[in-house]
Structure formats: structure tokens, C-alpha cells
C-alpha distance (Angstrom), angle and dihedral (degrees) to the residues before:
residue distance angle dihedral
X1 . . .
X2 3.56 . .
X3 3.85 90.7 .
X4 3.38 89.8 56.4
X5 3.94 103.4 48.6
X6 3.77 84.9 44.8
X7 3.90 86.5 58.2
X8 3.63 100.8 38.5
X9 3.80 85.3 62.9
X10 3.54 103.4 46.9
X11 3.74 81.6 52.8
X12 3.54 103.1 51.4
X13 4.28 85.3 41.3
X14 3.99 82.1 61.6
X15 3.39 95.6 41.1
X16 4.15 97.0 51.2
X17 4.31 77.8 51.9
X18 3.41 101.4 48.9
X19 4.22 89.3 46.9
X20 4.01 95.5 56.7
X21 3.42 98.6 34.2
X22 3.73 94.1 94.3
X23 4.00 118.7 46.2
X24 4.09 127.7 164.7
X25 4.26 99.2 -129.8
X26 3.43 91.6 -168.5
X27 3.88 151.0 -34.9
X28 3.90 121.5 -132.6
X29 3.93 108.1 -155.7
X30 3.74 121.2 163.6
X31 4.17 106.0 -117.3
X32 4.12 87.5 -149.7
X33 3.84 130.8 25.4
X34 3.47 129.5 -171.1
X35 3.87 114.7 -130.3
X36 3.72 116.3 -116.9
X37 4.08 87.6 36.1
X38 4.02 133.3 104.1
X39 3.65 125.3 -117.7
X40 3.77 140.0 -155.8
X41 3.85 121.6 -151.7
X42 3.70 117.5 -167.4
X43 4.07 130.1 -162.7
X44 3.56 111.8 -162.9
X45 3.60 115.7 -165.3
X46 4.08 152.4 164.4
X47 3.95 120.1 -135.0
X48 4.17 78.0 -178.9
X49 4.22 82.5 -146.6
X50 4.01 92.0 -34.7
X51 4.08 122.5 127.1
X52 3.25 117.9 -107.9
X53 3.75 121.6 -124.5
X54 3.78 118.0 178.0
X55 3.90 134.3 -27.2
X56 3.61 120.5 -145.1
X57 3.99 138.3 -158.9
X58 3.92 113.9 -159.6
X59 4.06 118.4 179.2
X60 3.50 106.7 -153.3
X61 3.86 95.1 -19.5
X62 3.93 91.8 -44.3
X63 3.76 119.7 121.8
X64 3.77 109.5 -125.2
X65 3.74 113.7 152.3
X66 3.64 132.5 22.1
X67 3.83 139.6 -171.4
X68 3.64 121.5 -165.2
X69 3.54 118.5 171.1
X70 3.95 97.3 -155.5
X71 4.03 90.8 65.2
X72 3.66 137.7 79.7
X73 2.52 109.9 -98.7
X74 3.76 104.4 11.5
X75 4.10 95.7 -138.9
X76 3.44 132.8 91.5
X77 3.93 137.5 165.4
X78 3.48 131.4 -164.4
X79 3.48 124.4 -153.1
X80 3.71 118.2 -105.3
X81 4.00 129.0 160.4
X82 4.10 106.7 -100.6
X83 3.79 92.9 13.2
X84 3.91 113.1 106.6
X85 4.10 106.5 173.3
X86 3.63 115.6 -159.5
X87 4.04 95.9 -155.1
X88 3.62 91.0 -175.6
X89 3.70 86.8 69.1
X90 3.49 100.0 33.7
X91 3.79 125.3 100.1
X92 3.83 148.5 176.3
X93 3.86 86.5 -83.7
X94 4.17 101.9 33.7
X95 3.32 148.3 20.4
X96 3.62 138.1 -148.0
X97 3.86 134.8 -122.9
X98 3.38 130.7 -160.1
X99 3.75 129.6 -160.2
X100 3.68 109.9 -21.2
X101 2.99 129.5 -142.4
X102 4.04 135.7 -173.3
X103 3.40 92.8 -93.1
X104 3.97 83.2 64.3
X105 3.63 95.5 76.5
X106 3.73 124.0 108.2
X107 3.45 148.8 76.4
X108 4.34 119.3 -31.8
X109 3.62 125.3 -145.7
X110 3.72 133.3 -171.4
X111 3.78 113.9 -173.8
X112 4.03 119.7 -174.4
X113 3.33 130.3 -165.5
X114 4.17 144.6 -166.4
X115 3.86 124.0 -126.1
X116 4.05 115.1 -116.7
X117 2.55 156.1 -12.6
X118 3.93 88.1 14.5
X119 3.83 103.6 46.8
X120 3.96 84.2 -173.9
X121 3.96 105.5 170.4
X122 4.05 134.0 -159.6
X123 3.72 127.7 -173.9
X124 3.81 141.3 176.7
X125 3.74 137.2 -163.1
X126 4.01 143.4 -161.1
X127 4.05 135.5 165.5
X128 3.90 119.6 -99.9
X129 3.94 109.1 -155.9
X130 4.10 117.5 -166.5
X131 3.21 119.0 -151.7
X132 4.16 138.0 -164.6
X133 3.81 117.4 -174.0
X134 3.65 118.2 165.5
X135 3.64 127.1 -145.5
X136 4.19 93.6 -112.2
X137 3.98 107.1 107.2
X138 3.95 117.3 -141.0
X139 3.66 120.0 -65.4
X140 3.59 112.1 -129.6
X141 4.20 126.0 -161.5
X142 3.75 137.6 -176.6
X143 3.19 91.1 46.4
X144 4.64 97.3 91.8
X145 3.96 83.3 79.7
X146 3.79 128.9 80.5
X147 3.83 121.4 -118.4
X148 3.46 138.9 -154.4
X149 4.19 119.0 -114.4
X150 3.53 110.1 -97.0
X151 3.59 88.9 17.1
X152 4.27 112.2 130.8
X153 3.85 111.5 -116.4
X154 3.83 126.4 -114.2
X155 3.41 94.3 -148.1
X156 4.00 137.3 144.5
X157 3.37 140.4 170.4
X158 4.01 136.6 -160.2
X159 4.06 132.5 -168.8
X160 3.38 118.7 -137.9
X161 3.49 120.5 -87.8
X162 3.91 104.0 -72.4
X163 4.17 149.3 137.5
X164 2.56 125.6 -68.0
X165 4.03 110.3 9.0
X166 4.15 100.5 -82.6
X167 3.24 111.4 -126.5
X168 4.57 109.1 -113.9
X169 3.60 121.4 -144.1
X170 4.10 122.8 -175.4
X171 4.10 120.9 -153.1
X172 3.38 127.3 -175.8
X173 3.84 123.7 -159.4
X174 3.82 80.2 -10.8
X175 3.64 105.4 -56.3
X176 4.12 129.4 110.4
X177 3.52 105.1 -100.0
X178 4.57 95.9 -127.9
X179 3.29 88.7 164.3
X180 4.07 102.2 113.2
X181 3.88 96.4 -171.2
X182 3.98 85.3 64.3
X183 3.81 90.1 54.2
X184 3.85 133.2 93.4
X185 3.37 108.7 -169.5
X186 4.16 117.8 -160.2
X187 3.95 127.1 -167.1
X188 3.72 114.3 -115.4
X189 3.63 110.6 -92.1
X190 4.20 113.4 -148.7
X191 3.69 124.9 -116.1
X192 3.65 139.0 -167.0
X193 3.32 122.8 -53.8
X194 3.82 101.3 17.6
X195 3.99 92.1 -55.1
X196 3.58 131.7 135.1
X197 4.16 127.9 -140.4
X198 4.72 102.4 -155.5
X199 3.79 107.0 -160.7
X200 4.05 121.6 -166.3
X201 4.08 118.7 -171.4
X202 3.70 119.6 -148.4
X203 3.77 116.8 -142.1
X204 4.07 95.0 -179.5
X205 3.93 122.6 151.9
X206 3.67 105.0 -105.3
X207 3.91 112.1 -115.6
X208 3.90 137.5 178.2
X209 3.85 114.1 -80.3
X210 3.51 98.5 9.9
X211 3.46 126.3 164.5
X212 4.19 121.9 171.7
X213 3.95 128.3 178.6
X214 3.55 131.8 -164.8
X215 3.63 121.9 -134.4
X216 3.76 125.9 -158.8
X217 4.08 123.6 -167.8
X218 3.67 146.4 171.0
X219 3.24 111.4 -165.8
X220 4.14 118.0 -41.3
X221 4.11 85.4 -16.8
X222 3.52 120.6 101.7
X223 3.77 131.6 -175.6
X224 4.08 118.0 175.8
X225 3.82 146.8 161.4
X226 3.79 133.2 -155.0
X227 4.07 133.3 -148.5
X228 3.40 138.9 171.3
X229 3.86 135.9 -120.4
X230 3.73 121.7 -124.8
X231 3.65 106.1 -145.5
X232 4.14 129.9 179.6
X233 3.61 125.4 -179.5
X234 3.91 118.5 -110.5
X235 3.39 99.8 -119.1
X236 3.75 84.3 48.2
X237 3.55 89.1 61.4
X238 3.71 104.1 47.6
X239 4.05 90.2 50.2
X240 3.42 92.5 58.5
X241 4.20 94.7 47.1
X242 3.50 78.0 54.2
X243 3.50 102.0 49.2
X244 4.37 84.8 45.5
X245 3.46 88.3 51.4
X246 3.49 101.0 53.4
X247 3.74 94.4 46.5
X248 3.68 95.8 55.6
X249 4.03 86.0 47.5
X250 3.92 82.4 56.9
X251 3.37 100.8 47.3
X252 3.68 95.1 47.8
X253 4.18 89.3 49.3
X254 4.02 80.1 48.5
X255 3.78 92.6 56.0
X256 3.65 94.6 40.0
X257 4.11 94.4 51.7
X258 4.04 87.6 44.7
């Protein structure tokens, strides 16, 4: 019985070792990507004295890379739509990507694991966004005609087509427009190619010297464009339908006397 006890704890001593032997410190995924760029994932882990027996890189639970020690030579890539590995600069603790694409997006996993006769396993996991934002700024229409004060805008705006849908702000005079009663808000219509075109309308009273600009962003990038508002006053407006009307009547009285 005593044999037994004395074994059951040596056993249970090696089997506390063997399970935190092998720990995943930390994994260093980009949040957001531009497409067109290259990419380098990192795993950083602790085998804590263990062996080391493969590393593996899954994109939204597809195998894509693997390192195994044992082989020669230790890389291997699978094939996987939007995943280009450069093994040459690819390693036990990264991996390489070359020109991304949207199809690239998604979630990132490194898994680690021990030699035998434990087998003992960590992973961790983070989101990859990709990202395509031309250089065009908004486009912004309804604003060519002239409005009366106080009169609500017809206004809209639309990015350029991009990934994913930018995010529009309006300002008016300078300030962001929080007002949600002065907002039109349009779902994202798709574009070629995978890409999206966001579009934001501006319902505003129309004021004296105003000026408003649309800003559309992914992320910390920004692209925006700025017009201004013709405005009259009403009784502006009436004097000179007036003022047309009467000089037609003349002209006609002018034509009819001649």
C-alpha cells in the first residue's frame, strides 16, 4: 500500500510537470492589413524544459503552415485561398505572408505542441482585418443647387468603392453633425471585386455661410471632401419672382405696342 501511494505521487508530481511545461506567451497578429502588403505572424511560446514537436498556423480553422522539428526540412505550407507563405522566411516562431488579399481576412491561430510521451498542446488566436482604401475622397451631391435658410438639405454622400464599408462622417462649420434626425443612413451597396461603396445623407437646415464635409475612414485612414451651401432668404426669393415676372409682363406689353 505504501508502494503504491509512494508511486501515485511521483506520478501525479510528473504529471503536474509535464502539463505546464508548454505555454503560448503571446501571439502578435496585425488587427488591420492593407491588401497588396506582406505580413509576419509570430507565436511566442515556453516549452518550460519540454521538446518541441510541431507548430502550427490555422486561418479560420484551416491548416496552413507547419513547423516540425523532426523533418527536413522543418517547413511546410498548405495551400489555402488568400494565404501566400514565404517559407524562406518562415520559422519555428513566425511565418510569412505575402500579398494579401481580402480573402486573407479572418481569424489566426498558432497551436504548439510537446514531443512524447506527453503530446500536451497550447494555442492562441486573434482577428486579421484587410483593408483597400483608395486615394478618391467622398463624392458629395445635392449640394450644386441653392437653398433656402432654414430649408433641410438633400444631400448625400458616398466613399469610393473600398473594404471594408468606410465609415462617413458629415461636419458643418466644423463640427460632427450628432444630431440623428439630420442623418440618412444607407446600407452598403457591393462593388466589383469584393468592394463596398457606404453612403450617408445629410438632412441639415440650410444656414448662411455654411460649409459641411464628409469624411470617410477605415480604421486610422481618412479620406474627405468639403462644399459649400448656397443659401437665399425667402423673402429674397419671392422679390425677385416678382421682379421676373413683371419684366416678362413688360416686355410682352413692349412687343404688343411695337
Amino acid at each position: 500500500m505504501k508502494r503504491f501511494i509512494i508511486s501515485l505521487y511521483y506520478f501525479l508530481l510528473l504529471f503536474v510537470k509535464v502539463s505546464i511545461c508548454l505555454r503560448v506567451v503571446g501571439i502578435s497578429v496585425p488587427s488591420l492589413k492593407q491588401r497588396g502588403e506582406s505580413v509576419t505572424l509570430t507565436c511566442d511560446y515556453d516549452l518550460e524544459g519540454g521538446k518541441l514537436y510541431s507548430v502550427k498556423w490555422y486561418r479560420d480553422n484551416e491548416e496552413f503552415y507547419r513547423y516540425m522539428p523532426r523533418l527536413r526540412p522543418p517547413q511546410h505550407a498548405h495551400k489555402l485561398d488568400g494565404v501566400k507563405v514565404d517559407l524562406e522566411k518562415s520559422s519555428a516562431r513566425r511565418v510569412h505572408l505575402r500579398e494579401l488579399t481580402l480573402k486573407s481576412r479572418g481569424i489566426y491561430r498558432c497551436e504548439v505542441s510537446e514531443e512524447a510521451p506527453s503530446f500536451h498542446s497550447a494555442q492562441a488566436e486573434t482577428f486579421m482585418e484587410i483593408y483597400y482604401f483608395p486615394k478618391e475622397n467622398p463624392r458629395i451631391v445635392g449640394h450644386e443647387r441653392s437653398y433656402v435658410v432654414h430649408e433641410p438639405l438633400d444631400v448625400n454622400c458616398s466613399s469610393a468603392k473600398a473594404f471594408p464599408p468606410p465609415d462617413l462622417q458629415w461636419h458643418i462649420n466644423g463640427l460632427k453633425v450628432t444630431e440623428k434626425s439630420w442623418l440618412t443612413n444607407f446600407e452598403a451597396k457591393p462593388a466589383a471585386q469584393g468592394l463596398m461603396v457606404s453612403s450617408l445623407g445629410l438632412r441639415a437646415p440650410a444656414k448662411h455661410l455654411m460649409k459641411i464635409r464628409c469624411t470617410a475612414s477605415i480604421g486610422t485612414h481618412r479620406r474627405e471632401r468639403t462644399v459649400a451651401i448656397e443659401t437665399s432668404n425667402a423673402n429674397r426669393r419671392k422679390t425677385t419672382s416678382i421682379n421676373l415676372t413683371l419684366t416678362l409682363m413688360n416686355c410682352i406689353i413692349f412687343k404688343l405696342i411695337s
